[in-house]
C-alpha positions as CSV (number, residue, x, y, z in Angstrom):
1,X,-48.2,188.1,-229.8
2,X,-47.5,191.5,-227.7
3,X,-50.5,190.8,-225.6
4,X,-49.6,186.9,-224.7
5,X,-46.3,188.2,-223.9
6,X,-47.6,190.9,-221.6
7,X,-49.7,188.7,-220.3
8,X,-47.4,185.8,-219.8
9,X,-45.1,188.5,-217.7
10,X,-47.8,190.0,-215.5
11,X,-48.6,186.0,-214.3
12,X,-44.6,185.8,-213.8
13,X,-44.8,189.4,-211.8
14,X,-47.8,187.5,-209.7
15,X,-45.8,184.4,-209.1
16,X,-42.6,186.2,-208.2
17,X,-44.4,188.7,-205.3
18,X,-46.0,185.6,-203.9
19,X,-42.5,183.4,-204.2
20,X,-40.5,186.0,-202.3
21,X,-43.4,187.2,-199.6
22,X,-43.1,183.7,-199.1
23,X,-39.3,182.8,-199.2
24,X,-38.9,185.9,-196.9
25,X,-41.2,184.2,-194.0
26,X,-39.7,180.6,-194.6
27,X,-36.2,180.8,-195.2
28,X,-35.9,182.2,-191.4
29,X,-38.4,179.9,-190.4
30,X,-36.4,176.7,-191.8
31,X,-33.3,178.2,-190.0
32,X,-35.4,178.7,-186.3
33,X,-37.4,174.9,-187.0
34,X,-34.0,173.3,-187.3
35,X,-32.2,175.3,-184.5
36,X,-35.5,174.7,-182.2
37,X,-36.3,171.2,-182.7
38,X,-33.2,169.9,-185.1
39,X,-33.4,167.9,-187.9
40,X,-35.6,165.3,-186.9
41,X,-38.8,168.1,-185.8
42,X,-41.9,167.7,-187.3
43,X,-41.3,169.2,-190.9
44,X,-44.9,169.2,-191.8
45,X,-46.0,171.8,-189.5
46,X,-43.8,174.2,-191.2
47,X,-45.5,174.9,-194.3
48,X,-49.2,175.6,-192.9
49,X,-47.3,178.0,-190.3
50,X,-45.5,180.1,-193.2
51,X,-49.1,179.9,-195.4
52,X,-51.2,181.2,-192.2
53,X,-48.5,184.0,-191.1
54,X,-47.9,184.6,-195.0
55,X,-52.1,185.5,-195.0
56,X,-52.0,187.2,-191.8
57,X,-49.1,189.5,-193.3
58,X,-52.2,190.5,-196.0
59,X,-55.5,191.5,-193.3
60,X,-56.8,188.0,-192.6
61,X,-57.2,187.9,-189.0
62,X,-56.2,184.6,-187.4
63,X,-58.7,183.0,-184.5
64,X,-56.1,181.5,-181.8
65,X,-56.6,178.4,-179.9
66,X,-54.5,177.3,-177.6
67,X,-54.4,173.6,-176.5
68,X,-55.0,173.0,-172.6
69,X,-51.1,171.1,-172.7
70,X,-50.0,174.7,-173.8
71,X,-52.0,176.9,-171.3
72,X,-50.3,174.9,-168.4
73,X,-46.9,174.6,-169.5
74,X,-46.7,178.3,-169.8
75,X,-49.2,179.4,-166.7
76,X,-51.6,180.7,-169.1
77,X,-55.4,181.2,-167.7
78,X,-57.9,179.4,-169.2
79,X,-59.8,182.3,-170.2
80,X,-56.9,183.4,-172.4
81,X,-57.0,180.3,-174.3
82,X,-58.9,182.1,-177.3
83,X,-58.5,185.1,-178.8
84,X,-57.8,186.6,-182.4
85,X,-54.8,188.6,-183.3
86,X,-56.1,191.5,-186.1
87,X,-53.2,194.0,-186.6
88,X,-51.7,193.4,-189.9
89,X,-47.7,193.6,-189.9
90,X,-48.1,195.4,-192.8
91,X,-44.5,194.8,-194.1
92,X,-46.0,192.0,-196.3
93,X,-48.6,194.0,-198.1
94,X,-46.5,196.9,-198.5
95,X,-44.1,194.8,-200.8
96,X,-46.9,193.5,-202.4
97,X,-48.7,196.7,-203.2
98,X,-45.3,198.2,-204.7
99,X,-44.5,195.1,-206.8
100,X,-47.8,195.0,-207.9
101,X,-47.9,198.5,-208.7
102,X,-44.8,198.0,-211.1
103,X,-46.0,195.4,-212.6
104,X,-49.2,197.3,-213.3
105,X,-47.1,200.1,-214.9
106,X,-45.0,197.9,-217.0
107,X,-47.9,196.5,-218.6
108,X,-49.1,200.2,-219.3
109,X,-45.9,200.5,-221.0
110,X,-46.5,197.9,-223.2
111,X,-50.1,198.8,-224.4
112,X,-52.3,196.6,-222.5
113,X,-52.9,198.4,-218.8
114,X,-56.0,196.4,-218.1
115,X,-54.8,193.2,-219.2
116,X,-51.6,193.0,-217.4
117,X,-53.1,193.9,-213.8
118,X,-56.5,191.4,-214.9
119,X,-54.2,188.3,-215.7
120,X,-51.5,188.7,-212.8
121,X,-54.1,189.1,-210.5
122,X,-55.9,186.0,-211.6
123,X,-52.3,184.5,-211.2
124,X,-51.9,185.5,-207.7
125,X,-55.7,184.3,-206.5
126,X,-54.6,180.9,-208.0
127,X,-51.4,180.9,-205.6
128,X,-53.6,182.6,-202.9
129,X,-56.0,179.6,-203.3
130,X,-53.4,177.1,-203.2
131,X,-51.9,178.7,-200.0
132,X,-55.4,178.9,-198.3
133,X,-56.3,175.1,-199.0
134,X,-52.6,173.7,-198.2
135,X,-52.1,176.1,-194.6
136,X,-54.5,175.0,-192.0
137,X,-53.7,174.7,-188.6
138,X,-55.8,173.5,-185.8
139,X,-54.4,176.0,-183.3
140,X,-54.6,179.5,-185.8
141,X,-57.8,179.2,-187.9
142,X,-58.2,182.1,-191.2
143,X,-60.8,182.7,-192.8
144,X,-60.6,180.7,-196.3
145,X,-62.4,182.9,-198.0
146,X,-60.7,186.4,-196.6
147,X,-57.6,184.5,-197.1
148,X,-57.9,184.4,-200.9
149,X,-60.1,188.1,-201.4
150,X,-57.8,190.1,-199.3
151,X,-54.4,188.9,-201.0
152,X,-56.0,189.4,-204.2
153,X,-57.6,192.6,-203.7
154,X,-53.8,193.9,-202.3
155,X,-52.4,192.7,-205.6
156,X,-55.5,194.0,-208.0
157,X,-55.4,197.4,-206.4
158,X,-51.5,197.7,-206.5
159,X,-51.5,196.7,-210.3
160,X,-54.4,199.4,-211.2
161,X,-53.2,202.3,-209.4
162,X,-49.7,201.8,-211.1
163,X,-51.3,201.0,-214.4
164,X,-53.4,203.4,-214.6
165,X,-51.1,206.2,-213.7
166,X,-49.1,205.5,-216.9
167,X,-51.8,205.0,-219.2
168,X,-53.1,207.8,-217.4
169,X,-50.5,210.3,-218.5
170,X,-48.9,208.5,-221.7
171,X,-52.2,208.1,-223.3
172,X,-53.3,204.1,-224.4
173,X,-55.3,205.0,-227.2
174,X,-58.7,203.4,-226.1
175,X,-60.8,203.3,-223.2
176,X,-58.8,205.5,-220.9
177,X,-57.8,208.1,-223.3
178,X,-61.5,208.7,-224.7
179,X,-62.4,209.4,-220.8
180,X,-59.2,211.6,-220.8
181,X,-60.8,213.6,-223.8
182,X,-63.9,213.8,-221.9
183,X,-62.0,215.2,-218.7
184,X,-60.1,218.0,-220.7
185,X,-63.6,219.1,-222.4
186,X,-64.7,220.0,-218.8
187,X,-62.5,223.2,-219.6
188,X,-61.2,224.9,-216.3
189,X,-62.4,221.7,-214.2
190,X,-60.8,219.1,-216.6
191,X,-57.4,219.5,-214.4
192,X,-59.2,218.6,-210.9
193,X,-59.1,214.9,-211.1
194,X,-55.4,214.5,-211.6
195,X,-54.9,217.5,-209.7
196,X,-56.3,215.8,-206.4
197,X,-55.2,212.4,-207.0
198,X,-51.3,213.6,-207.7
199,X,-51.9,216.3,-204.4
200,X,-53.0,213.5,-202.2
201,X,-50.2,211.3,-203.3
202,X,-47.9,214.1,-202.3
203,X,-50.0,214.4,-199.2
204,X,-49.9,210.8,-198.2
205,X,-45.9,210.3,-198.8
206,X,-45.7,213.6,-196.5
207,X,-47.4,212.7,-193.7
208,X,-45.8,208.9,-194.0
209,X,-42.3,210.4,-193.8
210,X,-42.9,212.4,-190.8
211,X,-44.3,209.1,-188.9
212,X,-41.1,207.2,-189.8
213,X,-39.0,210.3,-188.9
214,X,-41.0,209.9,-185.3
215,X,-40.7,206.7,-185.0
216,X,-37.0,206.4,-185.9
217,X,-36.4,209.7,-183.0
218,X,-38.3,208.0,-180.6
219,X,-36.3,204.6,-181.1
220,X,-33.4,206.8,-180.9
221,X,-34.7,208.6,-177.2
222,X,-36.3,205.3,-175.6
223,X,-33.9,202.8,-176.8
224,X,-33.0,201.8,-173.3
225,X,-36.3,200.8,-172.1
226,X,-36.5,198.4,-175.6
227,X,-33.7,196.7,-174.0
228,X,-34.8,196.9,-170.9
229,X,-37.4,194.5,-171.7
230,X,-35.4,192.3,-173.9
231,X,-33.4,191.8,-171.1
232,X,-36.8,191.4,-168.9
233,X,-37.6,188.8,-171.4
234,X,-35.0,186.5,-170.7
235,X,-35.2,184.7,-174.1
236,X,-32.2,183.3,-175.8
237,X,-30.7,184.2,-179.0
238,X,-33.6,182.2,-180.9
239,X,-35.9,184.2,-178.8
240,X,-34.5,187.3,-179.8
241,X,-34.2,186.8,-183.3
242,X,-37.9,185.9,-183.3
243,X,-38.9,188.8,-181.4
244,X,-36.5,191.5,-183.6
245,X,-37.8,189.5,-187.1
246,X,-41.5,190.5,-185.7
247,X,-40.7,194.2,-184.9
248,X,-39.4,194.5,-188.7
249,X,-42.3,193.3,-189.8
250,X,-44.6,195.4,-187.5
251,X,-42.5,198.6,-188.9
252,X,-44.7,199.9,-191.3
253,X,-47.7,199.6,-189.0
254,X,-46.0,201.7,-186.3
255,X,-45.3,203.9,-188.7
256,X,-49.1,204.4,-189.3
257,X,-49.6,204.3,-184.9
258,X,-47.2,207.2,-185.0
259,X,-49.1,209.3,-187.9
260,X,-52.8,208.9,-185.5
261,X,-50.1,210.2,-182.9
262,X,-49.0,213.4,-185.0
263,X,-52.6,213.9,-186.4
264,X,-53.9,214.3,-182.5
265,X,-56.4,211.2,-182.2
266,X,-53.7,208.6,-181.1
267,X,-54.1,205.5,-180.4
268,X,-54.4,202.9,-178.0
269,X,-52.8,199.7,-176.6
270,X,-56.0,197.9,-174.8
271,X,-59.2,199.0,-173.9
272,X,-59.4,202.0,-172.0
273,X,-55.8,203.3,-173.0
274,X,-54.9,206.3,-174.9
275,X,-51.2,207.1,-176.3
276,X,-52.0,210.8,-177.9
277,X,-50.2,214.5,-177.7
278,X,-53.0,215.8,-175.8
279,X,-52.2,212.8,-172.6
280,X,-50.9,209.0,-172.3
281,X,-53.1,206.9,-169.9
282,X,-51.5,203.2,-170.0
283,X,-52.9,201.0,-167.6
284,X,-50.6,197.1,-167.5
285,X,-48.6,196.7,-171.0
286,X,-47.9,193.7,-172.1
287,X,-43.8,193.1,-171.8
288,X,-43.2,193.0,-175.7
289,X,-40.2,195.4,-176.1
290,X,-41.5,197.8,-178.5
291,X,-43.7,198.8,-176.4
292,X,-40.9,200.7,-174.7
293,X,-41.7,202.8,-177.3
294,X,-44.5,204.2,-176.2
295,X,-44.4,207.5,-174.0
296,X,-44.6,207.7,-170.7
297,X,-46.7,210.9,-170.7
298,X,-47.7,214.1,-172.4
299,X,-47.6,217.7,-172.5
300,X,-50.0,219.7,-174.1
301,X,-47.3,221.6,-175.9
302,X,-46.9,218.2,-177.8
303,X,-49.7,219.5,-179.8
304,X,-47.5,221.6,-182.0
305,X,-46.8,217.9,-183.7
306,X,-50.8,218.6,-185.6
307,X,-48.9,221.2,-187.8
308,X,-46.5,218.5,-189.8
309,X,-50.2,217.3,-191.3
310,X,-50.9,220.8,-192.2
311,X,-46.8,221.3,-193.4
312,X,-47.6,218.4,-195.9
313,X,-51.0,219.3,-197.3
314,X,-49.4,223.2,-198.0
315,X,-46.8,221.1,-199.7
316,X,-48.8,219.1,-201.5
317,X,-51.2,222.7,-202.3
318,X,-47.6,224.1,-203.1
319,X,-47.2,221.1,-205.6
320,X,-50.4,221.3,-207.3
321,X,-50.3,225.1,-207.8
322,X,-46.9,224.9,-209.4
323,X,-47.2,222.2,-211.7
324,X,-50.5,223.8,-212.8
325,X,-48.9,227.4,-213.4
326,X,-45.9,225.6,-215.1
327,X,-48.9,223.5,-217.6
328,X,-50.3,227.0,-218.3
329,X,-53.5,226.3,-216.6
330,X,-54.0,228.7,-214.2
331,X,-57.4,228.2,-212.6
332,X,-60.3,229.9,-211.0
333,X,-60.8,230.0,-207.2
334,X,-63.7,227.3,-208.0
335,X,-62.0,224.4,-209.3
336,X,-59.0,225.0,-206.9
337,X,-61.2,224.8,-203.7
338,X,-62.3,221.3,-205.3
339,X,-58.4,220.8,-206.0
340,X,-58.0,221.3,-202.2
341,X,-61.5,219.6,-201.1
342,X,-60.2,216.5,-203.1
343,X,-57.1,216.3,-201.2
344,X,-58.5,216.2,-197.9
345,X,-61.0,213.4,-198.9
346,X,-58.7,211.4,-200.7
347,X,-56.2,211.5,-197.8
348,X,-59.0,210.6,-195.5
349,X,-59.7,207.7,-197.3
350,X,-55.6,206.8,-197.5
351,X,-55.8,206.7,-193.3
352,X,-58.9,204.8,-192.8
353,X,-57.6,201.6,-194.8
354,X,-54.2,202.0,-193.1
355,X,-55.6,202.3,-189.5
356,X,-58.1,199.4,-190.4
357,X,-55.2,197.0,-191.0
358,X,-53.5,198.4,-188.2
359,X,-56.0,198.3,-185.4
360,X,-57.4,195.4,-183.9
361,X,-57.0,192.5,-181.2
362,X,-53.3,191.8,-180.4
363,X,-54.1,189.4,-177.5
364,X,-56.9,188.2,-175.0
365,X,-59.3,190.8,-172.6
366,X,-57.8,194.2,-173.4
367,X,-55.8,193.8,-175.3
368,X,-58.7,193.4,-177.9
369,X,-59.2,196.9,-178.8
370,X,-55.4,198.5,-180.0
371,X,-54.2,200.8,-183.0
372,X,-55.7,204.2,-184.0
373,X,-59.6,204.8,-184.1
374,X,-60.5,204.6,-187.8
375,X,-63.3,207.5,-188.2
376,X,-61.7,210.4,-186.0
377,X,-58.1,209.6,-187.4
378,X,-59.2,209.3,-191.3
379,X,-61.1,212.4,-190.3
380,X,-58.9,214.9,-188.6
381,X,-55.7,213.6,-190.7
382,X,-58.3,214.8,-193.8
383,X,-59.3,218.5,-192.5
384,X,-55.4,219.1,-191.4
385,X,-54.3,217.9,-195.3
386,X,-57.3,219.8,-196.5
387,X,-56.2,223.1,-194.1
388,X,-52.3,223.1,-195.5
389,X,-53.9,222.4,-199.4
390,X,-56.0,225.3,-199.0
391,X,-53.5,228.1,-197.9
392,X,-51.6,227.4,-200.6
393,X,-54.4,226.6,-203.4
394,X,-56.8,229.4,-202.3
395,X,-53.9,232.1,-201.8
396,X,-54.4,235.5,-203.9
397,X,-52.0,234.7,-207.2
398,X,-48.7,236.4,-207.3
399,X,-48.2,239.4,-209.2
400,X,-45.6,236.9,-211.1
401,X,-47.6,234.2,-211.9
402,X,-50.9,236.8,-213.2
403,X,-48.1,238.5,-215.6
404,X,-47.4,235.2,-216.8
405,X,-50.8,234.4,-217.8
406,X,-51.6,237.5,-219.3
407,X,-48.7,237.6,-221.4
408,X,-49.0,234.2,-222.5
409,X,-52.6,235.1,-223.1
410,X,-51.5,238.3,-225.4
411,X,-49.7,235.9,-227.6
412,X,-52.2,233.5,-228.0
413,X,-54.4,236.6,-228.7
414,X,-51.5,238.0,-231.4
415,X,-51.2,234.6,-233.1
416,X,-54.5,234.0,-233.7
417,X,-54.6,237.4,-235.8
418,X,-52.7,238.6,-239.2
419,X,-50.4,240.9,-237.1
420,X,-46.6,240.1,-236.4
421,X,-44.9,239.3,-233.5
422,X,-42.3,241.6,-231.8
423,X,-39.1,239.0,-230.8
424,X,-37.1,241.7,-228.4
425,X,-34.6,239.3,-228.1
426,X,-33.9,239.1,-232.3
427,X,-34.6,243.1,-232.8
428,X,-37.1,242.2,-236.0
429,X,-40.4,240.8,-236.2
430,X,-41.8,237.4,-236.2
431,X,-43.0,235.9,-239.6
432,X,-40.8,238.1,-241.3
433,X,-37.4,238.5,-243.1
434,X,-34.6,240.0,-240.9
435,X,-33.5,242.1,-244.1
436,X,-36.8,243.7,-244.6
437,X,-37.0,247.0,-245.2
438,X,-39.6,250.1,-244.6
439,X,-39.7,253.7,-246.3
440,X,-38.9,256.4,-243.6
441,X,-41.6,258.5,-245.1
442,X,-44.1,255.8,-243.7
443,X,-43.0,256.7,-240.2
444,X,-45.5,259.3,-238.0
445,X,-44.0,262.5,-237.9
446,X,-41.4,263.3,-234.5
447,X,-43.6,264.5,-231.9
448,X,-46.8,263.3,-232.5
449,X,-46.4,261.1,-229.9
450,X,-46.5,257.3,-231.5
């Protein structure tokens, strides 16, 4: 009965992180439609829009195609009347990822970690499915397959991680636990595994707080040219709204634009453009007012920014070591090298997912290459990390933390043999009766030296 009703509650936790990515994308549509057209618009339209922007939020590219009516009511050229738009606003999977992730570790709570994130993502391909067939628009084609994978794989990989990181460290008394035996009987390199993984986290959560901290300075220094081109616009208050609801969601992925920044590779806003510490070349940006944002140029003093990725991969070195120390388990320079080497790679990996959802096509001709490089940003953001882990993990051991191990080493040694423990703290020794007595005649003789 404990398994149905884990079960039961994961394909709730599915249905309730599809329900509210979706109430969140059609509550303001309802409110625009009806202040746009009024109440007699053409309602029907408004579901496949929230289904296709709903699957766009999750890494399915949308294929534009705008009709010829379109292109010469608004002066468009006719070669612009196809493109695809690629970068992910990344505010949808983010919520997705978390609830999942909580769902994933409530199950783990309960005794069934693989069943919980199995059946709620079962649940959430269903609702994917039925938002894939029930979405289509002429005008923005997806891809009906990506459209139910990527969803599902979002929600699958939230509910593991977050499962798995419970049963992990709570124990689940199967599958996972006989692996965790087999870990710990690798002797000094059973720690590494958890080690890296809990390092890069640290890592990862570094590194993402210093983007937002950038981006939210940078909003805070260029704020006047963001209105600028509000103003520049010249869209009503429906226009704005529309515009400000899209910069939230495109939050999160400028926060990953600003990490390429502080990592070195940068990024670019159409082909042939470069936004980086090293130098900014812009060529014709399109008018969107977040692109204020972006800096007008660059120093090469800027560079100083590389050390925040180095700052958070000491901290997460600084992390590791201590928790380790604090288990007992201090370990050779072998294993903590992989500690470190681990790290780096598993930070690598973090960056190139994040700059492959954020990088793409955000319009027609140039604007078809934007967002960070994936290889050199995965890969510089991984040898900083990996640099800052391995100060701090490959460091010669403090004379503190070596008289820690040897002591608690001497009392392992004194436990395992028939001789009693000295407790300075009591004044008498362990395993013994504070009333005790001994004859003075059995002590050595005053100046013998003992």
């Amino acid at each position: 009965m404990q398994r149905l009703l884990v079960a039961l509650l994961a394909a709730f936790d599915a249905a309730i992180a599809a329900a509210v990515g979706l109430a969140v994308l059609l509550a303001p549509l309802t409110l625009l439609w009806t202040l746009a057209f009024g109440v007699t618009a053409d309602w029907g339209a408004l579901w496949p829009l929230t289904g296709t922007l709903w699957q766009f939020g999750h890494g399915v590219a949308i294929d534009i195609s705008l009709p010829t009516e379109v292109l010469t009511s608004v002066g468009i050229a006719p070669d612009a009347a196809t493109f695809t738009l690629s970068v992910t606003p990344l505010a949808f999977l983010v919520f997705t990822l978390l609830f999942a992730a909580r769902s994933g570790a409530r199950a783990a709570r309960s005794g069934a970690w693989l069943l919980g994130p199995l059946v709620g993502s079962s649940a959430f391909a269903v609702i994917a499915v039925g938002i894939a067939l029930t979405s289509r628009i002429d005008a923005a084609q997806t891809s009906l397959l990506l459209s139910i994978v990527l969803p599902t794989a979002v929600y699958l990989a939230g509910s593991l991680c977050g499962a798995v990181r419970v049963a992990w460290e709570d124990g689940d008394g199967g599958l996972l636990d006989r692996v965790h035996d087999e870990v710990d009987a690798w002797g000094d390199w059973g720690p590494v595994p958890a080690s890296a993984v809990r390092g890069a986290a640290v890592a990862v959560v570094g590194v993402t707080a210093a983007s937002a901290l950038g981006v939210a300075i940078i909003v805070a220094l260029r704020a006047g040219e963001v209105v600028a081109l509000f103003e520049a616009a010249r869209v009503d208050v429906l226009g704005g709204t529309v515009i400000t609801l899209g910069h939230l969601a495109y939050l999160p992925t400028l926060i990953v634009w600003a990490a390429a920044w502080i990592a070195g590779p940068g990024f670019a806003v159409g082909t042939g453009t470069a936004v980086s510490p090293a130098g900014t070349q812009l060529g014709v940006v399109p008018g969107i007012p977040v692109f204020g944002l972006l800096p007008e140029n660059s120093s090469m003093w800027m560079l100083i920014v590389v050390l925040l990725p180095i700052a958070a991969g000491a901290f997460a070195g600084w992390a590791v070591r201590s928790r380790l120390v604090w288990e007992g388990t201090p370990l050779a320079l072998a294993p903590r090298a992989v500690i470190a080497l681990g790290i780096g790679v598993l930070t690598a990996a973090v960056a190139a997912i994040a700059a492959t959802l954020a990088s793409g096509s955000i319009g027609p001709g140039r604007l078809a290459d934007a967002g960070p490089a994936v290889l050199p940003f995965s890969l510089v953001l991984g040898a900083e990390v990996l640099l800052g882990a391995a100060i701090l993990l490959l460091s010669p051991r403090h004379r503190d933390e070596v008289a820690e191990e040897r002591t608690d080493r001497w009392i392992a040694e004194m436990a395992a043999s028939d001789l009693p423990l000295l407790d300075a703290g009591a004044g008498f020794v362990q395993g013994g009766d504070a009333n005790d007595t001994a004859p003075l005649d059995d002590l050595p003789p005053r100046g013998s030296g003992l």
